[in-house]
C-alpha positions as CSV (number, residue, x, y, z in Angstrom):
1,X,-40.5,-4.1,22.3
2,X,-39.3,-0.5,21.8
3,X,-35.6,-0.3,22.4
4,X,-33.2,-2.0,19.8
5,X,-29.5,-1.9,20.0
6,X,-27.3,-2.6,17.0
7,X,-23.9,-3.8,17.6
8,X,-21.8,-3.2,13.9
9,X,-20.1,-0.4,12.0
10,X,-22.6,1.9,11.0
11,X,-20.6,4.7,10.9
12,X,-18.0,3.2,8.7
13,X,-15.9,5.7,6.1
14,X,-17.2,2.5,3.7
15,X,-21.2,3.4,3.2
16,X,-22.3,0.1,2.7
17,X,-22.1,-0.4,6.1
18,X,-24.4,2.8,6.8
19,X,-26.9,0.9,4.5
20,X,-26.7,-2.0,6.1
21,X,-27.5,-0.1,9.6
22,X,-30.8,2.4,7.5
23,X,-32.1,-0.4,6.2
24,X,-32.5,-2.5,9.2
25,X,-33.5,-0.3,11.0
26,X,-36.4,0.6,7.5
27,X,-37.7,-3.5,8.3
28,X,-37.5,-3.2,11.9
29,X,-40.1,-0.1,11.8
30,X,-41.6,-2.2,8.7
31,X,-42.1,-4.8,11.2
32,X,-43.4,-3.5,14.7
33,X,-43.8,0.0,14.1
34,X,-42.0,2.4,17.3
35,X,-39.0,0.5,17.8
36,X,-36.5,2.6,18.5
37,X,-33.0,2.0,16.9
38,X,-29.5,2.4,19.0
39,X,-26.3,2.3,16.8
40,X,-23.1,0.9,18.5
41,X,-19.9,0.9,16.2
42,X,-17.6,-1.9,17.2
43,X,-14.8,0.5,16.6
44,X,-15.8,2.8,18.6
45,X,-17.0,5.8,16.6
46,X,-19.6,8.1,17.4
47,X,-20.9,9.6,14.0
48,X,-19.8,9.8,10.4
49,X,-16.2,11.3,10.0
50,X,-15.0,9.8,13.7
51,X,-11.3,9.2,12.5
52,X,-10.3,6.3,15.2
53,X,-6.8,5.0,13.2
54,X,-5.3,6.8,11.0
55,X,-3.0,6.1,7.9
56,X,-5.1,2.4,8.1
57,X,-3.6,2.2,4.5
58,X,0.0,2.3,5.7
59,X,-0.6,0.3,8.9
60,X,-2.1,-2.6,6.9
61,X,0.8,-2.6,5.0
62,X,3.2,-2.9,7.5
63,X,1.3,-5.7,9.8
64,X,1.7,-7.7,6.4
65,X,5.4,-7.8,7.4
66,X,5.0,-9.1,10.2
67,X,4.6,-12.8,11.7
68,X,0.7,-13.7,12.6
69,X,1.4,-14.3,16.0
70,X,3.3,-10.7,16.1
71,X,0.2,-9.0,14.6
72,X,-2.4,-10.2,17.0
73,X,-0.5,-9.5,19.7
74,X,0.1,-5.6,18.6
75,X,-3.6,-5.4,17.8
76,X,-5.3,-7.4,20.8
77,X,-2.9,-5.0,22.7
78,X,-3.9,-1.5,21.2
79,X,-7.1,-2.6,20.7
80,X,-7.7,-3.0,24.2
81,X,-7.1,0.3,25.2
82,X,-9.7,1.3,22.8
83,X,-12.4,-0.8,24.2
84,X,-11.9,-0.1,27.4
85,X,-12.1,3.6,26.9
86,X,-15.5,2.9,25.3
87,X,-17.0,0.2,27.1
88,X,-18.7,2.6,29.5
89,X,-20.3,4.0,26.4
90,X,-21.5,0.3,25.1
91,X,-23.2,-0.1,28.9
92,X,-25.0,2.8,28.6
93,X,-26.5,2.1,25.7
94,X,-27.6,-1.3,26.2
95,X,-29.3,-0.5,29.4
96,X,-32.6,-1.0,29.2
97,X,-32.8,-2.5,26.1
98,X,-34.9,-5.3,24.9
99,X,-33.2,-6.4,22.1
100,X,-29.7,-6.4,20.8
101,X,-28.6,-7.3,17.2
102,X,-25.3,-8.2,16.1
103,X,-25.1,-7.3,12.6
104,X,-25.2,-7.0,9.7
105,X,-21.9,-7.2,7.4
106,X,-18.9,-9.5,7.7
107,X,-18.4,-8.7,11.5
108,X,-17.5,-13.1,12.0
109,X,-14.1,-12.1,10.2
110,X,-11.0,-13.1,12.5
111,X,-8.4,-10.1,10.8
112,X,-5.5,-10.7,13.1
113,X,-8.4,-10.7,16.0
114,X,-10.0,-7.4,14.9
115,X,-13.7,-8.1,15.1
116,X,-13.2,-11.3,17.5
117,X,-12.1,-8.6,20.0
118,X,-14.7,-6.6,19.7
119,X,-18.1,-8.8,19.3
120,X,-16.3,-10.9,23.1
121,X,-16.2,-7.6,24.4
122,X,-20.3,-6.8,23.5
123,X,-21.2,-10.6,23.8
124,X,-19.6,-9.7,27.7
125,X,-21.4,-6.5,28.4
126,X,-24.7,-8.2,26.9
127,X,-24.5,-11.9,28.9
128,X,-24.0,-9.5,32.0
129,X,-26.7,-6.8,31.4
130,X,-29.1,-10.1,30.2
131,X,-30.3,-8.6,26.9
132,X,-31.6,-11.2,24.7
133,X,-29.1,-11.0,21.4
134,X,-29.7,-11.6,17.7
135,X,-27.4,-12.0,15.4
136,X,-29.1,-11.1,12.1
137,X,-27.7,-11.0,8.0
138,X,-24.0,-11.5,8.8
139,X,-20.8,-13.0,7.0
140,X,-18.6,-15.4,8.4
141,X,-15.2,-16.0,6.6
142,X,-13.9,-19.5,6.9
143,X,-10.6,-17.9,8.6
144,X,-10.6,-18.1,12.4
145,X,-7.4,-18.8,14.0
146,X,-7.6,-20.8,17.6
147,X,-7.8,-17.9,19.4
148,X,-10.1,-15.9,17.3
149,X,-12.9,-18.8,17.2
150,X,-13.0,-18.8,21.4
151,X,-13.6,-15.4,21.3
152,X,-16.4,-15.2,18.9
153,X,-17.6,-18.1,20.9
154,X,-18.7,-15.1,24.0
155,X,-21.7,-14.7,21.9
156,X,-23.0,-18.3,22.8
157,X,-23.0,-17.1,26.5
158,X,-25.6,-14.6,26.0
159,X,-29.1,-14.9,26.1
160,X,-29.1,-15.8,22.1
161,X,-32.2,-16.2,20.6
162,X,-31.7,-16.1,16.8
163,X,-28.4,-16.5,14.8
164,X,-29.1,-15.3,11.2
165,X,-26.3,-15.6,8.1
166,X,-26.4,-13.6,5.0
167,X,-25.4,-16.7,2.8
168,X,-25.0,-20.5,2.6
169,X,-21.1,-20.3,2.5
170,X,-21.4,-18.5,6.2
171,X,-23.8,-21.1,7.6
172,X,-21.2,-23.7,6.2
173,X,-18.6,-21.7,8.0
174,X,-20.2,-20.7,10.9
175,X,-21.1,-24.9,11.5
176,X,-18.0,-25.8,11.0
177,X,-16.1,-23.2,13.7
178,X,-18.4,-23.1,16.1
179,X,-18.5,-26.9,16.3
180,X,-17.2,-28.0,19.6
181,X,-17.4,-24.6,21.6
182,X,-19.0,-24.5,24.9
183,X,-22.4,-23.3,24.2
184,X,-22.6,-24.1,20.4
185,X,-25.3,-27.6,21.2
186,X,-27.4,-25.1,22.9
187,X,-27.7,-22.0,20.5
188,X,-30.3,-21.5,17.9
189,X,-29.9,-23.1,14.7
190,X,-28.4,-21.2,11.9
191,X,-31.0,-19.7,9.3
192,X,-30.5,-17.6,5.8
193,X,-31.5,-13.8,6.8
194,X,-31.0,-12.1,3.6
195,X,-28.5,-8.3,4.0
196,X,-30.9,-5.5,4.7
197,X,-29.3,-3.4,1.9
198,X,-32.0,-5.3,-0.1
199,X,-34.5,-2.9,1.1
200,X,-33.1,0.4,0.2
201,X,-35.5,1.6,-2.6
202,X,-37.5,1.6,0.4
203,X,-35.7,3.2,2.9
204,X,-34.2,5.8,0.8
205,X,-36.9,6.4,-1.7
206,X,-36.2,6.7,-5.5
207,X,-33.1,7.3,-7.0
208,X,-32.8,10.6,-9.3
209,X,-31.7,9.0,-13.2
210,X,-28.2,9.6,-13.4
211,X,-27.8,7.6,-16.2
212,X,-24.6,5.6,-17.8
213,X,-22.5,2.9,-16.7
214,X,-20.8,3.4,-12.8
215,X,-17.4,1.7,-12.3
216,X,-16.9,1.2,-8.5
217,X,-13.3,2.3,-7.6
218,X,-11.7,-0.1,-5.0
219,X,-7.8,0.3,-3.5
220,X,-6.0,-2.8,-3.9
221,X,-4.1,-3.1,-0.1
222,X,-7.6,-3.2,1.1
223,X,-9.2,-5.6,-0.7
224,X,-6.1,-7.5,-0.2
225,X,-6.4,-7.7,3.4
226,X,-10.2,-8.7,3.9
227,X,-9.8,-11.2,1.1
228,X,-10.5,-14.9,1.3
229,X,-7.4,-15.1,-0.4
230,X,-5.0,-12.4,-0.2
231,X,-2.7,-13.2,-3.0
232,X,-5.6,-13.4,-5.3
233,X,-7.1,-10.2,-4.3
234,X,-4.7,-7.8,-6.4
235,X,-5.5,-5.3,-8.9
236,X,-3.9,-2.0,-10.8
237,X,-5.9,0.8,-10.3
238,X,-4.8,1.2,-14.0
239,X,-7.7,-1.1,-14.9
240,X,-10.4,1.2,-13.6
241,X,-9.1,4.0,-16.3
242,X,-8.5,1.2,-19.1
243,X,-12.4,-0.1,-18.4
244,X,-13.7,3.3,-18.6
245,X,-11.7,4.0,-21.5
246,X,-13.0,1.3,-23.5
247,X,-16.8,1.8,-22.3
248,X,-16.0,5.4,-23.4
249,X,-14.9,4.4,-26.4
250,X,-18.3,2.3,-26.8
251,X,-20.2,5.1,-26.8
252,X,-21.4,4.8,-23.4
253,X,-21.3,7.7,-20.7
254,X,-19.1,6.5,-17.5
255,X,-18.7,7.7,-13.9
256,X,-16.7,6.7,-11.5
257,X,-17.5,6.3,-7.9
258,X,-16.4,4.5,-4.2
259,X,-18.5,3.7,-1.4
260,X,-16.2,6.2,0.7
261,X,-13.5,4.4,2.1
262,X,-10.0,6.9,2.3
263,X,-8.2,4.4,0.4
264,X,-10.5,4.2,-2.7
265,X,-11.0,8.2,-1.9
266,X,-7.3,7.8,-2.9
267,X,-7.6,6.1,-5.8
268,X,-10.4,7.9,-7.3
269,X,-8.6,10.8,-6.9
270,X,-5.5,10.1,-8.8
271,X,-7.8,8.7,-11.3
272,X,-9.4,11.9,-11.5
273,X,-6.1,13.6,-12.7
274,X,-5.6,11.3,-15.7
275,X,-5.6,13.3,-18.9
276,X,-6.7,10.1,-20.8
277,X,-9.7,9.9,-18.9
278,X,-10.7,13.9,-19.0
279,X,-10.6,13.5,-22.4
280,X,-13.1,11.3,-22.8
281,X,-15.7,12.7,-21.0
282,X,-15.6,10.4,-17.9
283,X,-16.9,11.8,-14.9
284,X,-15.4,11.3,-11.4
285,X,-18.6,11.6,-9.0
286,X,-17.0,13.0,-5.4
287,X,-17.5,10.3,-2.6
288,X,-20.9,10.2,-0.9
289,X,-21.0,11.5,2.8
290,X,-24.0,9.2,3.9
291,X,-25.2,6.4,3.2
292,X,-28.8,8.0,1.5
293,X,-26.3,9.9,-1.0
294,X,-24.6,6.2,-2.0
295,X,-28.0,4.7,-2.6
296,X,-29.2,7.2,-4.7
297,X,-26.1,7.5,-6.2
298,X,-25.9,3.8,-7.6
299,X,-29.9,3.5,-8.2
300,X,-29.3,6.4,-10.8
301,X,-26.9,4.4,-13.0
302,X,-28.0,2.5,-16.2
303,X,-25.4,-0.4,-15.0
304,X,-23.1,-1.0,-12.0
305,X,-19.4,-2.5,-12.2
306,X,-18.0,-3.6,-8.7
307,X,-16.2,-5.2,-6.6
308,X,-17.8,-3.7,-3.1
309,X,-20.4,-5.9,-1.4
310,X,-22.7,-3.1,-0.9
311,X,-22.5,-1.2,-4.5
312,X,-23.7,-4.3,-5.8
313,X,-26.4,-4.9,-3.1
314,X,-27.6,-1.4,-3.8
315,X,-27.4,-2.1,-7.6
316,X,-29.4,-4.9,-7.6
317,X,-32.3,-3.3,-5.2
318,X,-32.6,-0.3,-7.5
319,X,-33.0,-2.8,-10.1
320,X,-30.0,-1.4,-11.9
321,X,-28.2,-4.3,-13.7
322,X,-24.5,-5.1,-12.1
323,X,-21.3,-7.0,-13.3
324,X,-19.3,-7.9,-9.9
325,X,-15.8,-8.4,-9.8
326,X,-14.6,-11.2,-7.9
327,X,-11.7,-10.7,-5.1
328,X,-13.8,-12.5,-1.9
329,X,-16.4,-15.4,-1.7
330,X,-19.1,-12.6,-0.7
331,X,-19.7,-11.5,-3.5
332,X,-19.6,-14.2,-5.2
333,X,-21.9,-16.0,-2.5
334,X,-24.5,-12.6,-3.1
335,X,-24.6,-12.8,-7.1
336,X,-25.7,-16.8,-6.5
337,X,-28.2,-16.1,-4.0
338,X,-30.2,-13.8,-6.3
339,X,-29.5,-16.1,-9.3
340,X,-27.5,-14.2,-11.2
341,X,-24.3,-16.3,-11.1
342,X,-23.6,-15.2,-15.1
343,X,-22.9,-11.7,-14.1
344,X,-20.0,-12.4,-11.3
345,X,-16.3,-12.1,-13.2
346,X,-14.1,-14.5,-11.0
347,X,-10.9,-12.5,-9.8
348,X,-8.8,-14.6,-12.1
349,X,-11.2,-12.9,-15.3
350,X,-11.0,-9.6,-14.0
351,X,-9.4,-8.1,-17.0
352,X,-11.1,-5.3,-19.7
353,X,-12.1,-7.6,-22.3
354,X,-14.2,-9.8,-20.5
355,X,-16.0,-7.2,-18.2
356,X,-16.5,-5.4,-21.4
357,X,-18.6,-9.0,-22.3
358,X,-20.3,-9.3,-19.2
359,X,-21.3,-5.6,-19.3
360,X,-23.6,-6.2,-22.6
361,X,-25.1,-9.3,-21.5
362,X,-25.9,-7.9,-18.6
363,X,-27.8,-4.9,-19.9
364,X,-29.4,-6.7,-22.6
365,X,-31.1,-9.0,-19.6
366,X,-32.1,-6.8,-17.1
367,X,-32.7,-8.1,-14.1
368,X,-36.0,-10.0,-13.4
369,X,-38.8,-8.2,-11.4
370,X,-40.3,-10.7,-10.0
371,X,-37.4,-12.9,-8.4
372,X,-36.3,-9.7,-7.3
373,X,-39.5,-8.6,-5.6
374,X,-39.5,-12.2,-4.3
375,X,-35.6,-11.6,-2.5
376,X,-37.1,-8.5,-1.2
377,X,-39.8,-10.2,0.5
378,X,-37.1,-13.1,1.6
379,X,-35.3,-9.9,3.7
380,X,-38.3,-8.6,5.1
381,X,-39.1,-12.2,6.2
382,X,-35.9,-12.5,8.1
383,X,-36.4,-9.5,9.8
384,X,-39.9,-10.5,11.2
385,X,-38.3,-13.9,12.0
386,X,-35.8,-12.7,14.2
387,X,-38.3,-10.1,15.7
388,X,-40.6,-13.4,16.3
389,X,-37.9,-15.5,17.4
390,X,-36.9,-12.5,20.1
391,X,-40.4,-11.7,21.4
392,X,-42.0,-15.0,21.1
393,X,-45.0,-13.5,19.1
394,X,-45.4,-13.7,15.6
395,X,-44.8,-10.6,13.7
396,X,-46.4,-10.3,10.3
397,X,-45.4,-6.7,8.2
398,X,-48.1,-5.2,7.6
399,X,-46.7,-2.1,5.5
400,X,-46.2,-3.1,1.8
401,X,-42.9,-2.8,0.8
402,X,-41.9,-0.1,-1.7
403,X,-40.6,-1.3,-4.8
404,X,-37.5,0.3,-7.0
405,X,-38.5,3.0,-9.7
């Protein structure tokens, strides 16, 4: 096997998808040395910077006006267009291949039809072209509508040969939507395949010692709409500059950061003009451009606060402690698979005071080197497995995998 196709967003504005995309690409190679990596981003963009909707801020807000079955039909219809402008694209670069892997990230998300579009459109252009598929580390939010579940259900009609979930909640979730579809008796079991972005002291190397206490800076409206729970999922960008504050004010040395996205580019922005903050001493770190610059950004850090996925995924393999800050089940769902359940704030305890707690038990207890070398191995594993599952051989890595420093 030589040619490998990744279907996801690896050229998201949000980094943490870029990680996801280096890293697997790190175990593949870890793997079966050779294989050659193709990157396909379901929304259609070509490199990092690709702009393919614009003011997404502003549009979210006004689809949350609008009846469900109103949205869905303006996106399924605009997001069309798009997809058949780059299908021709897709074909090209599956041809030939021997493997195609859908994932990682939360791609099994039904956002008035979003990514249920796209993955029927790939699992289409895959069943036809007969490339054996892998789905490998994704999410699955429990939040399909009718007509989203039938279209994720395309990827049962390709030649699917592993169906790897990044956590128990997605198998749960996956199990329970899928139940019933044509297709779903006959496709692999579901199996925990640990996110990729576990492996990025490897893949990017060490991180240069920053030092200090990094605050992740999120926008509300899109946290809001990729939530579990929408309604739950809100926050004043206020409390970034009071946490900092109070850190400050602790003696510790803060920085502020995002993983990229335009909105939290927003926010971090106006945060950067706050007197209050200046004052201080807190420093507002300009968002990464890559993915390599987020790692070695948040591996710098002495400690991590977050609410992104992938800044604490990046925390954690750097082996820099991290307090996350509940607003979706992911996170959550990440913090208990790596047993440390104690430092997740629940959205409902997302308030200064108690991240100010959970911030000094967290950096009085580390994080412990040997589970974590153990969940490194655990994503490595999952990689061979899927390679294994895909080729019918059994792969065993044979490079030993670099270790945070």
């Amino acid at each position: 096997m030589t040619k490998v196709v990744q279907f996801g967003v690896p050229f998201s504005p949000n980094l943490g998808d870029g990680v996801i995309s280096d890293c697997l690409e790190y175990g593949l190679r870890v793997s079966q040395p050779g294989i050659e990596l193709k990157r396909v981003d379901l929304s259609g963009r070509q490199g990092f910077g690709d702009v393919i909707v614009s003011n997404r801020a502003q549009i979210i807000r006004i689809l949350e006006l609008l009846p469900a079955p109103v949205r869905r039909t303006l996106v399924s219809a605009r997001l069309g267009r798009i997809l058949d402008q780059i299908e021709p694209e897709w074909q090209k670069a599956i041809a030939d291949a021997d493997l195609a892997i859908v994932g990682g990230g939360q791609l099994f998300s039904d956002a008035d039809l979003n990514f249920c579009l796209k993955i029927a459109r790939a699992s289409a252009l895959l069943r036809d072209a007969n490339v054996p598929v892998a789905i490998h580390a994704v999410g699955v939010a429990r939040n399909w509508s009718p007509r989203g579940g039938d279209l994720f259900a395309k990827v049962l009609a390709t030649d699917l040969r592993a169906i790897g979930l990044r956590d128990a909640p997605s198998i749960s979730a996956w199990l329970q939507q899928m139940s019933g579809q044509p297709g779903a008796d006959r496709a692999p079991q579901p199996e925990l395949t640990r996110d990729p972005g576990l492996l990025a002291a490897g893949c990017y190397g060490a991180a240069p010692w920053r030092g200090g206490i990094g605050i992740g800076v999120t926008a509300t409206e899109i946290l809001a709409y990729h939530a579990d729970d929408p309604k739950r999922a809100t926050l004043d960008e206020d409390f970034f500059a009071s946490l900092a504050i109070a850190l400050s004010e602790r003696g510790h040395k803060v920085s502020l950061f995002c993983n990229g996205a335009a909105e939290d580019q927003a926010v971090l922005s106006r945060l950067a003009g706050k007197e209050d903050l200046t004052r201080r001493g807190v420093q507002v770190i300009p968002a990464p451009r890559r993915p390599a610059e987020l790692a070695r950004m948040i591996g710098g850090f002495d400690a991590v606060i977050a609410h992104r996925l992938h800044a604490c995924i990046l925390s954690y393999a750097y082996l820099v402690p991290v307090v996350g800050l509940g607003w979706d089940g992911k996170v959550e769902s990440f913090f208990a698979s790596v047993g440390r359940q104690e430092h997740f704030v629940p959205v409902a305890d997302v308030k200064t005071p108690t991240v100010l707690s959970h911030v000094d038990r967290c950096l009085a207890k580390g994080i412990d080197v040997e589970r974590h070398a153990q969940v490194l191995r655990e994503a490595q594993g999952g990689i061979d497995r899927m390679l294994a599952a895909c080729t019918g051989r059994p792969v065993a890595t044979t490079r030993k995998l670099a270790p945070a420093e």
